[in-house]
Every structure is written in C-alpha cells, then in structure tokens.
N, C-alpha and C positions, 0 to 999 in steps of 0.2 A: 319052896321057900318063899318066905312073904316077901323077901327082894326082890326075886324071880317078877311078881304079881306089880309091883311096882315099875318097875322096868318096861312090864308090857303094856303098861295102864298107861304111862308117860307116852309113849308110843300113839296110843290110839286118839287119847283125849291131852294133849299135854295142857295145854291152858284150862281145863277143870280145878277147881279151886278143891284141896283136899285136908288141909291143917286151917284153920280157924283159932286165933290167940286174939282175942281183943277188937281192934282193927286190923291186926294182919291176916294177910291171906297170902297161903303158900301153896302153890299149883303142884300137880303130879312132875312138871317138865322140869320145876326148879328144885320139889324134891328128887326129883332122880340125878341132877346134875349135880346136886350139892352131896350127894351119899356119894358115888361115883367119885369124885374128888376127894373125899375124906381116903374111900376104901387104895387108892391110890397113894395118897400119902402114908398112909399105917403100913401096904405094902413096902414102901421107900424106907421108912425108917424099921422095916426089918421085923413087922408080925408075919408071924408063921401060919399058914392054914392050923386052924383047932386051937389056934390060942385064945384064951379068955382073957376078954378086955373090960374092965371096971367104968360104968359110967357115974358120974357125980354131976348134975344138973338137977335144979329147977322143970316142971315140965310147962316148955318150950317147944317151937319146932328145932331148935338145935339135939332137944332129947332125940327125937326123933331120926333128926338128919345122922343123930351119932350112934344108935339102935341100927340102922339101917347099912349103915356106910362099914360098919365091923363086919356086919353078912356078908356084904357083895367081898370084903376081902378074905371071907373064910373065915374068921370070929367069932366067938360066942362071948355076945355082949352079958 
C-alpha cells in the first residue's frame, strides 16, 4: 500500500521535502505524522477497517494528509 511506502520513506529521509503547494513545503516526517494522526482519530470516532470515506477538498497537502491517513486506518478513501 502506498501508506506502507510513506511510512518507510518518513523513516529514512524524514526531512526530504515531498508536497510542494506554492511556498509550502511538506516533508515525508510531517506527512507521515499528520496521516498517522488523522488515521488515529477516524479509528476513535469509530471507522471500521473497509469503510469508505468521502474526501471533499481543494488539492492541498491536507487532500493528501486525508488520502493517506484513511489508509493507515483501513479505509478506502
């Protein structure tokens, strides 16, 4: 899974710059911490492994952080 891929990337290189918006720059270590956190909360409030989650954004790195953070909880964004 491309979470999986993320996770290990964060790992190796965490301060490589990997989202590009404008001037922002979003590293592999803050995207994996910020999906991580999502996937955490969506567990808390009670997504099930295989449930499908609806994203409605702009693309941002928040699409991204919220593509990502469903996975890590077993979701199909």
């Amino acid at each position: 899974m491309l979470h999986t891929f993320l996770s290990n990337t964060a790992l190796k290189m965490p301060d490589k710059t990997v989202v590009i918006q404008g001037q922002r720059r979003v590293t592999y270590g803050e995207l994996n911490y910020w999906t991580s956190q999502l996937a955490s909360f969506l567990l808390k409030k009670g997504m099930q492994v295989g449930d499908r989650v609806g994203i409605l954004s702009e693309n941002s790195p928040e699409y991204i952080i919220s593509y990502f953070g469903i996975q890590k909880a077993g979701g199909i964004p």
